[in-house]
C-alpha positions in Angstrom: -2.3 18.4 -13.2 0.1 17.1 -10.6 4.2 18.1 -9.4 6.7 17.2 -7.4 8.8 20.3 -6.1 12.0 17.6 -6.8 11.0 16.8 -10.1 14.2 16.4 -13.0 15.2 15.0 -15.9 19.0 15.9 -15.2 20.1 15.7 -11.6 23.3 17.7 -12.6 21.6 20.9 -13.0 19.4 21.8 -9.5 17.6 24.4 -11.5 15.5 21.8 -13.4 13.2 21.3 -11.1 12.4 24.9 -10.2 12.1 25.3 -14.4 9.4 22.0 -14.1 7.3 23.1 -11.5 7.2 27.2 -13.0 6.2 25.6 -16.2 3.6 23.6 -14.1 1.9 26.7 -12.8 2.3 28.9 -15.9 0.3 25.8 -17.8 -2.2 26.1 -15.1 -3.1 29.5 -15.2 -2.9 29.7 -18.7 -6.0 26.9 -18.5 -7.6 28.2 -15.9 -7.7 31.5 -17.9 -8.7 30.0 -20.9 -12.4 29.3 -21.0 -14.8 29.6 -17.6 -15.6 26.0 -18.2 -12.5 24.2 -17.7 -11.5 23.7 -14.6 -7.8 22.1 -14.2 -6.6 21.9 -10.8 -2.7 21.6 -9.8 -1.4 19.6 -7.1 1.7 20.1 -5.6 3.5 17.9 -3.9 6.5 19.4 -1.5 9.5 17.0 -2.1 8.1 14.4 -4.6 9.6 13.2 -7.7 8.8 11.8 -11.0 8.1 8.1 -10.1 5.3 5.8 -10.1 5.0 5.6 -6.3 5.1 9.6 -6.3 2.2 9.3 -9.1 0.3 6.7 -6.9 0.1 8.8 -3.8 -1.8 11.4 -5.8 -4.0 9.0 -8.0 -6.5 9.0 -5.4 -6.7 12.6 -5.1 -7.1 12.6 -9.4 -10.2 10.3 -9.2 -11.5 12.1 -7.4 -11.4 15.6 -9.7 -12.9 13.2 -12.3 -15.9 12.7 -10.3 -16.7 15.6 -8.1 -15.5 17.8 -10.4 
């Protein structure tokens, strides 16, 4: 799982992205909780937000969960 801390679908109401990234770490540990073989990790990312170049600076990071794991 990834996050920006600037994430929103409404940039009229500043709470939304506080609301986003809570959700994003109460689905985490919810996961992580869930069964001692999944692993999810979270990434944070201070001051992104939802866009593809966001996304791209973390794809590497991603890839490499999928193979190391």
């Amino acid at each position: 799982m990834d996050i920006g801390t600037n994430e929103t679908s409404d940039h009229a109401i500043s709470a939304f992205a506080s609301v986003y990234l809570d959700g994003a770490k109460r689905i985490h540990q919810l996961l992580e909780t869930k069964d001692d073989k999944l692993h999810c990790s979270l990434m944070i990312e201070e001051g992104a937000i939802h866009s593809e170049s966001a996304w791209a600076r973390r794809y590497p990071y991603m890839v490499r969960q999928f193979y190391t794991g």
